[in-house]
VOGU-3710 file (C-alpha; in Angstrom, 3 decimals, decimal comma):
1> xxxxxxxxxx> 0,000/0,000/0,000  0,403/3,690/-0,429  2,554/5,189/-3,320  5,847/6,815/-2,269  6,869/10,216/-3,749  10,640/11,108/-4,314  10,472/12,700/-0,871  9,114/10,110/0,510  11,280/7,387/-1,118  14,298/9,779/0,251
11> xxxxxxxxxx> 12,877/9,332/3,862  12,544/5,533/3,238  15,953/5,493/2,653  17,507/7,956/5,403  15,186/5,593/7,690  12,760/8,771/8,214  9,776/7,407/6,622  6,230/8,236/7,433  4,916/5,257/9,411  1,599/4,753/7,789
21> xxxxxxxxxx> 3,053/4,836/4,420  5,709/2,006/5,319  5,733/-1,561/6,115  2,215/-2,231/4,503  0,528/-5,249/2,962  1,177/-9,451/3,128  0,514/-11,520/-0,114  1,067/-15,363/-0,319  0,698/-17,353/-3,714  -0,681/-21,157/-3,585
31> xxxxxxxxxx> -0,413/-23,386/-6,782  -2,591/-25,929/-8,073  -0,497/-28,744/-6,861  -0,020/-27,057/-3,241  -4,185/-26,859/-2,561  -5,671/-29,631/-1,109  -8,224/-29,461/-4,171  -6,927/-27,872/-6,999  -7,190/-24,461/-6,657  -5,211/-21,672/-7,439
41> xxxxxxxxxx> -5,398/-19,587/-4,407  -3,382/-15,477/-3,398  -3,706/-13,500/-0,437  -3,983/-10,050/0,121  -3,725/-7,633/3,392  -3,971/-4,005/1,836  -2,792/-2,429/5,258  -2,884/1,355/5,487  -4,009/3,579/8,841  -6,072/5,746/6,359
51> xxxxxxxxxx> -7,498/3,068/4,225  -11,700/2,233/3,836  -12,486/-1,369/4,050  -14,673/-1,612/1,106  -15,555/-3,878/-1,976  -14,717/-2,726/-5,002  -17,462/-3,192/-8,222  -17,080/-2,565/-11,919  -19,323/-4,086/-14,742  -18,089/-5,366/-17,910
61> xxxxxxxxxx> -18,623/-2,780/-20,473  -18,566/-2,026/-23,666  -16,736/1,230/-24,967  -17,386/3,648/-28,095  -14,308/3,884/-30,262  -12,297/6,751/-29,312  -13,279/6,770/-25,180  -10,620/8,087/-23,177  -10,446/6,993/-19,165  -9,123/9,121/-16,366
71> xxxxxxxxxx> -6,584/7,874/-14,569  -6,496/8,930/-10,561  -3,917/7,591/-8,143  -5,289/4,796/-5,736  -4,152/6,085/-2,754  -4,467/9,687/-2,899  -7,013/10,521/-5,570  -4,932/12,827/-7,628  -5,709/13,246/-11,181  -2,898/11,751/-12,904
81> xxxxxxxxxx> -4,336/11,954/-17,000  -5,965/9,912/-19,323  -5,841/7,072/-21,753  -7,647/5,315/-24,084  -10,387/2,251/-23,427  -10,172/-0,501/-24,342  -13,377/-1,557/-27,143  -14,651/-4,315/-23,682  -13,732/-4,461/-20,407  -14,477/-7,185/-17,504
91> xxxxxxxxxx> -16,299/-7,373/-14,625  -14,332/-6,910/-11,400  -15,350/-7,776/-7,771  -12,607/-6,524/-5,416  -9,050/-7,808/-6,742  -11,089/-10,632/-9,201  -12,557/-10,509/-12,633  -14,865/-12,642/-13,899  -12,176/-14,737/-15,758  -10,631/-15,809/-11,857
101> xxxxxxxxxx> -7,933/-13,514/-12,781  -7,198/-12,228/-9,250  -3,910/-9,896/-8,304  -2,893/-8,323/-5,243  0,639/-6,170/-3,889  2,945/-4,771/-1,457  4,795/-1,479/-1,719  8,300/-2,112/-1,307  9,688/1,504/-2,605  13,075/0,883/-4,220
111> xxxxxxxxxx> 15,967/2,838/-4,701  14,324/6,998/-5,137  16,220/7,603/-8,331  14,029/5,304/-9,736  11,087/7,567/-9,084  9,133/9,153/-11,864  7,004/11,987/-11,574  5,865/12,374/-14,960  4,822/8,689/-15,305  0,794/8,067/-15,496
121> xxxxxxxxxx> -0,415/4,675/-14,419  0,471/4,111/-10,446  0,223/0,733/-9,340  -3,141/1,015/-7,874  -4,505/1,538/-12,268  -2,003/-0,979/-13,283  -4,269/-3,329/-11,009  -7,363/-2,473/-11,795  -7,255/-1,729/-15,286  -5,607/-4,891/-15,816
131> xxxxxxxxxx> -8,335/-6,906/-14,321  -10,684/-5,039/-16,837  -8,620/-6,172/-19,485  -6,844/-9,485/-19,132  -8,294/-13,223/-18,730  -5,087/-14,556/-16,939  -1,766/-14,031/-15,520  0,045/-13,827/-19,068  -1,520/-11,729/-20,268  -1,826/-9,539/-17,093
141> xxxxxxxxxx> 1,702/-9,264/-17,391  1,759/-8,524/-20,813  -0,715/-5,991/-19,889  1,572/-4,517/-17,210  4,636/-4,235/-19,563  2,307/-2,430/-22,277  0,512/-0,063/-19,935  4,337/1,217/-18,403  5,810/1,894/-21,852  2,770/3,515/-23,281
151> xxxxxxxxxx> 2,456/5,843/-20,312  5,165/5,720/-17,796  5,210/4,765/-13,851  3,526/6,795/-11,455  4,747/4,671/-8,421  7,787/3,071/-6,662  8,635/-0,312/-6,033  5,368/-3,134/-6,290  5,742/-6,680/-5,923  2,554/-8,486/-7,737
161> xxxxxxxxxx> 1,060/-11,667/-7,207  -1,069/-12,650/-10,394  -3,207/-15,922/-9,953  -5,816/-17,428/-13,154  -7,199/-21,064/-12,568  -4,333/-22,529/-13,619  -0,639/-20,387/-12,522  0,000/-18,393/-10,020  3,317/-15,599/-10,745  5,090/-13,119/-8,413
171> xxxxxxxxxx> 6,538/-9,901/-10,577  8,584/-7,384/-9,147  8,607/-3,909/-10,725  10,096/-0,383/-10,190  10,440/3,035/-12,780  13,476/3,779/-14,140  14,116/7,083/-13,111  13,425/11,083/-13,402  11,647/11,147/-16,932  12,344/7,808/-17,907
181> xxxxxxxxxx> 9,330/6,391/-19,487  8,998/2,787/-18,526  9,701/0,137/-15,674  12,299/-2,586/-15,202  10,533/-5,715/-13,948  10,933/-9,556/-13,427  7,881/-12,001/-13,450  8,562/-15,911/-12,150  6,100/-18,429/-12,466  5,369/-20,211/-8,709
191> xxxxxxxxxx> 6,477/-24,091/-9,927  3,510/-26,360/-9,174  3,305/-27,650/-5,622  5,076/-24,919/-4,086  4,283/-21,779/-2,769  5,499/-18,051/-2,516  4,813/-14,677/-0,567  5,839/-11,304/-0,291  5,336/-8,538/1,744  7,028/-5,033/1,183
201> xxxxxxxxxx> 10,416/-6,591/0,352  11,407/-7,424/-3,394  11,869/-11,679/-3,315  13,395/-12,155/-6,578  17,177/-12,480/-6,493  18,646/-14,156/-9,738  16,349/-15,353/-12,320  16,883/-17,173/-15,517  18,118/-15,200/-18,252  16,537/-15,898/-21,797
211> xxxxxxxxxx> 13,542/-14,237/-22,143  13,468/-10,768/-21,769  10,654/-8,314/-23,211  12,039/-5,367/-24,948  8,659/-4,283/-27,603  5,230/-4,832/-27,531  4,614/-6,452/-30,274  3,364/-9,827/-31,621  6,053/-11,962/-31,150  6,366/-10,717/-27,395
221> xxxxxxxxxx> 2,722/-11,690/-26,274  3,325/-15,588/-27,890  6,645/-15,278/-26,120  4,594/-14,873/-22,747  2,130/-17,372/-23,947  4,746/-20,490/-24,487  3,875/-22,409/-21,516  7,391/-23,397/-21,479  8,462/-20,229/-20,397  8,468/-19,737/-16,539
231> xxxxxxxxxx> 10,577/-16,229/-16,360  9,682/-13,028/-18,301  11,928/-9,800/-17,571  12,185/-5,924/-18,833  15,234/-6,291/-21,493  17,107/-3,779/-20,073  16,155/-5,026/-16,046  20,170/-5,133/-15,856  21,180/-2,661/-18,163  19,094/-0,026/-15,780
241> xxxxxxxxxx> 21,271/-1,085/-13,277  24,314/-1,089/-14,826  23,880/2,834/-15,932  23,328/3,836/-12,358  26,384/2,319/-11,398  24,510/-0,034/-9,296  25,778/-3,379/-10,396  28,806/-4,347/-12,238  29,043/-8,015/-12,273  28,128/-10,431/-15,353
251> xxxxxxxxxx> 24,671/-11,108/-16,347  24,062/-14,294/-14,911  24,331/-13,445/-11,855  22,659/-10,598/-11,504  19,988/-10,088/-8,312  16,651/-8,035/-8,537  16,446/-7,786/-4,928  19,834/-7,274/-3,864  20,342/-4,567/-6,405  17,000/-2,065/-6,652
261> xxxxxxxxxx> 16,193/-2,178/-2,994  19,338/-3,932/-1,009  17,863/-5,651/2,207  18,784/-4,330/5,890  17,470/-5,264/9,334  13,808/-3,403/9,087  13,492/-5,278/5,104  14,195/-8,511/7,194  12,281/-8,032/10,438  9,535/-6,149/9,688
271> xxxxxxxxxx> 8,795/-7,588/6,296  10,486/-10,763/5,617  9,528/-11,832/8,584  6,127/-12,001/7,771  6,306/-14,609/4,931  8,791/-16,633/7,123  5,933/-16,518/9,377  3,432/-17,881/6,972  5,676/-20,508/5,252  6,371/-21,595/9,035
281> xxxxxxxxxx> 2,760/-22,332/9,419  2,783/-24,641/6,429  6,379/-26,094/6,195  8,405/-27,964/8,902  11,846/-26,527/7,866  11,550/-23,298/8,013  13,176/-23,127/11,578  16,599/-22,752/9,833  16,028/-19,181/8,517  14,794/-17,818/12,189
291> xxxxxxxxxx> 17,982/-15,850/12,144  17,355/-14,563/8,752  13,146/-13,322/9,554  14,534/-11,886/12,822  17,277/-9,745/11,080  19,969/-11,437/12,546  22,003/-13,383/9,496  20,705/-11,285/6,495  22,883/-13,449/4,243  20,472/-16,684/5,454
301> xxxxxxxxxx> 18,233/-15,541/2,650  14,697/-17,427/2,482  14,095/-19,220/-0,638  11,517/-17,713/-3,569  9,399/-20,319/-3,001  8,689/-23,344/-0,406  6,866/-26,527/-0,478  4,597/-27,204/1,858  4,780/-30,047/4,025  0,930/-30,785/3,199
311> xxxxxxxxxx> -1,252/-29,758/0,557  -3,440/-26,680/1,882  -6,862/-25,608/1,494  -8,548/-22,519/1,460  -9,500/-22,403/5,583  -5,046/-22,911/6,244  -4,377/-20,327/3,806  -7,278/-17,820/5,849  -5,169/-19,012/9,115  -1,928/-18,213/7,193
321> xxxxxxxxxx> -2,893/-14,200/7,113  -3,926/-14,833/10,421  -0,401/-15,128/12,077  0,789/-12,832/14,847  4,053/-14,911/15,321  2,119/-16,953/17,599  4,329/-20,072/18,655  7,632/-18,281/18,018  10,182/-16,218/19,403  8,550/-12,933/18,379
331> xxxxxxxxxx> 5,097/-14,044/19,407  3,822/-10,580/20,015  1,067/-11,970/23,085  4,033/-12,972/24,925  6,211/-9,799/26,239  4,696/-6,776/28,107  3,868/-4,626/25,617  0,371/-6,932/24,816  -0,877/-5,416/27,897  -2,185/-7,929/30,914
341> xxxxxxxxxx> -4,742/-9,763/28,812  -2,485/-10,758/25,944  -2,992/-8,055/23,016  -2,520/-9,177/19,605  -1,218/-5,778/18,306  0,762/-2,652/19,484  -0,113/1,188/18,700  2,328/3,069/17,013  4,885/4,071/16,268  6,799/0,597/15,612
351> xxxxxxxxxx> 10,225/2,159/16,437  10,844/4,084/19,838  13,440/5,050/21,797  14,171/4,800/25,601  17,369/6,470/27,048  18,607/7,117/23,720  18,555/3,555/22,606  16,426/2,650/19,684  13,822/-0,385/19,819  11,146/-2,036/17,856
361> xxxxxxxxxx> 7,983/-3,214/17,947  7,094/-6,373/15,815  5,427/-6,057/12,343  2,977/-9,343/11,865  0,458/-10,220/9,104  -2,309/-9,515/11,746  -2,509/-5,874/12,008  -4,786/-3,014/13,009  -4,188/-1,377/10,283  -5,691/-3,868/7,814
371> xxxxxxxxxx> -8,273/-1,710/5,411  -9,554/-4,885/4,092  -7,940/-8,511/2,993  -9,198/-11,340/0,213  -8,177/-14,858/-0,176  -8,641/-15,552/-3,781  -10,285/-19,310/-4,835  -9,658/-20,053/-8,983  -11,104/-23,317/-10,094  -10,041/-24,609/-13,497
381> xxxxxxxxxx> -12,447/-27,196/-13,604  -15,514/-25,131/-13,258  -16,993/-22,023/-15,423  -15,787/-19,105/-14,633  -18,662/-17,631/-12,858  -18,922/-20,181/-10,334  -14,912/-21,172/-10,456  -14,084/-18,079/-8,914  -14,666/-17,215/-5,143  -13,042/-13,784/-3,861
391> xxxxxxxxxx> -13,352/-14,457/0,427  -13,263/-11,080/1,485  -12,940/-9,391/4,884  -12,486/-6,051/6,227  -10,099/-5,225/9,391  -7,360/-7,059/10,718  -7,019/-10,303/9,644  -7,163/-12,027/12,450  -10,195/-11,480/14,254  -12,019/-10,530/10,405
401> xxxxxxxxxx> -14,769/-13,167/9,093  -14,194/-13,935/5,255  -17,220/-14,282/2,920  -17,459/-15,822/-0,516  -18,145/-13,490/-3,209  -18,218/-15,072/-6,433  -16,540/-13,806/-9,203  -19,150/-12,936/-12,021  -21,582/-11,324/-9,551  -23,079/-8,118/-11,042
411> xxxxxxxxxx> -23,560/-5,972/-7,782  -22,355/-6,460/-4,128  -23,358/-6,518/-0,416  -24,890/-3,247/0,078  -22,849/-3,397/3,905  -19,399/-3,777/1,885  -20,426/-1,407/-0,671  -18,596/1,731/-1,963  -19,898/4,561/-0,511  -21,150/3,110/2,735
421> xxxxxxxxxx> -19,540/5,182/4,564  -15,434/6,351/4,838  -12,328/6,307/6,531  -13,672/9,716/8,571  -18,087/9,131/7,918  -18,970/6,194/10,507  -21,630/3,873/9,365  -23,542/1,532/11,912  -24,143/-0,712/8,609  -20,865/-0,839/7,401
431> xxxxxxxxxx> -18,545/-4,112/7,481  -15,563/-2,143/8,119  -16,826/0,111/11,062  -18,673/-2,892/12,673  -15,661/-5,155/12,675  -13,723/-2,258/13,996  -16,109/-1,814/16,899  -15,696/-6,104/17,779  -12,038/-5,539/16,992  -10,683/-2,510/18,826
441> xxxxxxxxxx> -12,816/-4,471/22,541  -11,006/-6,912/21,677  -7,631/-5,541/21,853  -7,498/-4,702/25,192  -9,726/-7,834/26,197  -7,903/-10,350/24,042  -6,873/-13,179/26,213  -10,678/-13,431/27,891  -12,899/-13,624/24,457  -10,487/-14,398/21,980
451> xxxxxxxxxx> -12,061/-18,208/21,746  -16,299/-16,702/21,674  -14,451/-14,941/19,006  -12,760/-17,342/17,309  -16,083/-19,655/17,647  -17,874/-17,459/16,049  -15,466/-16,267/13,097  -14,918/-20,459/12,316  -18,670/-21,438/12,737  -19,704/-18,297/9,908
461> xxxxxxxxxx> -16,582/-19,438/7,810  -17,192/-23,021/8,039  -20,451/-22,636/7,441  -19,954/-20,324/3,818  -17,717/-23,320/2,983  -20,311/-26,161/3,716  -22,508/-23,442/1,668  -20,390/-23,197/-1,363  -19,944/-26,873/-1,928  -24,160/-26,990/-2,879
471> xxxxxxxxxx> -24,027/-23,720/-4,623  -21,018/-24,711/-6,680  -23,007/-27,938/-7,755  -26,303/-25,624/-8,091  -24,636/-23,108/-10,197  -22,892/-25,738/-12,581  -26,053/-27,625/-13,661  -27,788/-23,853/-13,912  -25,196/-22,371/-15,838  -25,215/-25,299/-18,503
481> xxxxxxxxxx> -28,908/-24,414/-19,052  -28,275/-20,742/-18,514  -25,439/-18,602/-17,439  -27,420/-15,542/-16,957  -29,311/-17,285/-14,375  -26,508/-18,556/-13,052  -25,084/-15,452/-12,646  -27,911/-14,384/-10,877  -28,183/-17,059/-8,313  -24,315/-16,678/-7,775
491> xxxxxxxxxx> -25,275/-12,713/-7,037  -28,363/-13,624/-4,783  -26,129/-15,537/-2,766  -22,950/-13,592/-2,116  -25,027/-10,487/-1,376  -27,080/-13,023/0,992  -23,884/-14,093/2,324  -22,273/-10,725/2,598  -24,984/-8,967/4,547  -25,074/-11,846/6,894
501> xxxxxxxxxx> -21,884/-11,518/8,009  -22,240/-8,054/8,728  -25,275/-8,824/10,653  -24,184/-11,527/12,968  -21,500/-9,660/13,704  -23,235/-6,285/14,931  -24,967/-8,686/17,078  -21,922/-10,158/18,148  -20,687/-6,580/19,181  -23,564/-6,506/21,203
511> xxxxxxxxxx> -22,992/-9,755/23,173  -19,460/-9,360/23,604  -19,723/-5,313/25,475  -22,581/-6,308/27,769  -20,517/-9,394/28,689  -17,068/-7,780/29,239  -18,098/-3,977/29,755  -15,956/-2,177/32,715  -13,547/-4,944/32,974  -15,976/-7,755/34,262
521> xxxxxxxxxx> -17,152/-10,806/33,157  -21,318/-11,746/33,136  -23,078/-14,704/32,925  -26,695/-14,650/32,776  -28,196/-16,362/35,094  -31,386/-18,698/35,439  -34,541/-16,668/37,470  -35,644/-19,240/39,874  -39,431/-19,184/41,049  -40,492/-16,201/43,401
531> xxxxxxxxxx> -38,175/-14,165/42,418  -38,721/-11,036/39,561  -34,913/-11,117/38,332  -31,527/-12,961/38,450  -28,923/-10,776/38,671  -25,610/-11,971/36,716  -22,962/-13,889/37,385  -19,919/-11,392/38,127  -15,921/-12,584/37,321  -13,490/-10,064/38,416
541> xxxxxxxxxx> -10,334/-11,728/36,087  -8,044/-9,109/37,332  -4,630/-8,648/35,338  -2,686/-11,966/36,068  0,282/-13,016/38,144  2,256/-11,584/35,176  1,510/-8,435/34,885  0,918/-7,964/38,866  4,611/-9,187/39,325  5,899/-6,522/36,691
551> xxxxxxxxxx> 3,776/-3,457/38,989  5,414/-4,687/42,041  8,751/-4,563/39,958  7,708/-1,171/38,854  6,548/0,450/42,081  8,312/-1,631/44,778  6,498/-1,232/48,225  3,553/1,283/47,045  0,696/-0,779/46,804  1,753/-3,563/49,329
561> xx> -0,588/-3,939/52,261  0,504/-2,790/55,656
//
């Protein structure tokens, strides 16, 4: 998240940056052979302090010859110009056409002489646009490539996950510099049975070198259509380099990462660290590259890619954005800072300093800051309609409730909608402000309603994908007799599904502040015969031997009883 100007990017590198600009969003990438049933699955946790949880909505259109579409940056609204239409575009539900094209990001700046100012498409339009235009990952990046040398980068450094029903890639991109039309970028192809992640770090080092892209032209989209071909680059990804003085070693082994945005402690600990975190969750052996995630042995560099020591389905991947570092050494419920009822998170500022010495707080996947996250779901072996499921949820990640919104819908839950509300206009009917109420009385309650939470979050979830399995079948045998009714019924029930959520869960908000309000704990009690009322059931759960141990540490004698 959040585009980086030169000033900024000049911060970012004098380690002055803005913290809400920095240290954003988590993506993982899940091939057919790594899902427990096929799929084709990415994550996405667009994490900004200033950004609306909402679901994003455009119809497939057609266009009069000779429309022109403004462009405006994603993150701040400012009008950057305009470029042609294309003659039809594709429906898009959040980060997912109707094709199960699905393709998410993290910001990970780059070096700032490779910002452009005059450049036109930020990353935010090379997203979206591209889902109105392309059916899969090839030719999304073949759309990417086109749309940067037409018009020029408005951005700084993006890595991309791109997912269809059948490959998932990672591409790594950044301008060129000061009125330098074009990007230098490096797409890989996730092998099958593996898996990949990113999250505000660039992951590829050295890549194949074969087939770069230098023209759009013919011969370069069949180049990117070979399905032999698992490594597309910007021709002159190296040469860039090479002029800035930046790398002067042969070809072979040259390094994207290493070279346009070299990795120090904060790229390893505070980013890094996250996809360590998530591959830990899936694969045995990732113990060995602790001292890498904590910033301790940057040269212990994580693999692209991992394997997972099971095949995964779609409710581990949701438990995969999940992860606070829970069950490691930077398990962030386990030192003081989470307060005396184990808090998940930690206000900011992530760096401080005490006595002149500078310390950190951890960055997880689970954050606060979380505007709104997806788990993509492409299924090869069904329509496209009914293939696709976008699971979306608003908030942070861990305490959010994902629910299936099928890909060829033609409106959305009226509670997710644009519009319903903002980042400064509260709205009681609003997923994002509701799960913020359940969420922020949670954070300083965590440890006493974390598993009513969690109960509730897994019995909606489970119960969407006990749903889906009928309403796949149900949509299949209605879409071979009609796929406008299909369509329909698909719509009927992600709306359905989507204003459910929203609903149970302003009713949770109700349960869980008359239970825990001012610190206690009620249980309703039954109102035996003669009497008018019961009154509750009152806990006191106090703050734990813990934290009582670290006030007497803190305050010596003061409170002990004479």
């Amino acid at each position: 998240m959040k585009k980086l100007t030169v000033l900024i990017l000049v911060l970012l590198f004098s380690g002055f940056l803005p913290e809400q600009t920095t240290n954003g969003c988590t993506n993982f990438l899940i091939t057919k052979g790594a899902s427990k049933d096929g799929s084709v699955m990415i994550t996405y946790s667009a994490d900004s302090h200033v950004l609306y949880g909402e679901l994003y909505y455009w119809p497939s259109k057609d266009w009069p010859a000779g429309t022109m579409v403004d462009i405006y940056e994603w993150d701040t609204g400012k009008y950057l110009g305009k470029i042609p239409q294309k003659a039809h575009t594709y429906s898009v539900v959040g980060n997912m056409n109707q094709h199960q094209l699905s393709i998410g990001e993290t910001t990970f700046g780059g070096r700032p002489e490779l910002a452009d100012s005059t450049g036109m498409v930020d990353y935010g339009t090379l997203i979206y646009f591209t889902l109105q235009r392309a059916k899969n990952a090839r030719e999304a990046i073949y759309n990417f490539s086109q749309l940067v040398t037409d018009y020029g980068y408005a951005s700084s450094g993006e890595s991309f996950s791109i997912a269809d029903a059948n490959e998932a890639w990672i591409l790594e991109l950044v301008g060129k510099g000061q009125g330098k039309k074009g990007a230098v970028w490096v797409a890989r192809r996730i092998p099958d049975g593996y898996i990949s992640g990113h999250a505000n770090h660039p992951r590829i080092t050295s890549f194949p070198l074969a087939d770069g892209i230098k023209s759009i032209t013919s011969k370069e989209i069949d180049k990117i259509y070979n399905p032999e071909i698992e490594t597309v680059y910007a021709y002159d990804v190296i040469d860039v380099a090479r002029g800035f003085g930046w790398y002067a070693g042969q070809d072979k082994d040259f390094s994207f990462s290493d070279t346009y945005a070299p990795l120090d402690f904060s790229g390893a600990r505070f980013c890094e660290a996250r996809v360590w975190s998530g591959f830990n969750m899936v694969n045995s052996q990732m113990n060995k590259y602790l001292d890498y995630a904590m910033g301790e042995n940057l040269k212990n560099r994580m693999p692209l890619w991992v394997k997972p020591d099971n095949k995964i389905g779609v409710k581990e991947v949701m438990g995969m954005m999940r992860n606070y570092y829970q069950g490691t050494p930077m398990d962030m419920t386990k030192d003081l800072g989470a307060g005396p009822y184990g808090s998940t998170v930690r206000w900011r500022p992530m760096q401080w300093q005490v006595d002149g010495v500078k310390y950190i707080h951890e960055r997880a996947i689970s954050t606060q800051q979380t505007g709104f996250s997806f788990v993509s779901q492409s299924r090869s072996w069904l329509p496209d309609p009914v293939g696709g499921i976008f699971w979306f949820g608003v908030d942070d990640t861990y305490y959010t409730v994902y629910s299936p919104m099928y890909c060829g819908i033609t409106k959305v839950p009226e509670t997710f909608a644009v519009g319903n509300g903002d980042i400064m206009t509260f709205s009681d009917n609003s997923a994002f402000w509701v799960f913020n109420q359940v969420t922020n009385f949670a954070y300083t309650r965590t440890r006493l309603l974390i598993g009513e939470l969690q109960k509730k979050q897994s019995d909606l979830e489970d119960g969407y994908m006990n749903e889906t399995i009928n309403t796949d079948k149900s949509a299949e045998a209605l879409y071979k007799k009609s796929p406008a009714s299909a369509v329909k019924f698909l719509t009927d029930y992600s709306v359905k599904s989507g204003n459910n959520t929203v609903k149970q869960w302003k009713e949770f908000y109700g349960f869980l502040f008359t239970k825990y309000v001012d610190g206690n704990v009620k249980e309703k009690q039954v109102v035996p015969q003669g009497y008018k009322f019961m009154v509750p059931k009152v806990s006191q759960p106090g703050y734990g031997d813990e934290w009582n141990r670290a006030i007497v540490k803190n305050t010596g004698d003061k409170f002990r009883e004479k």
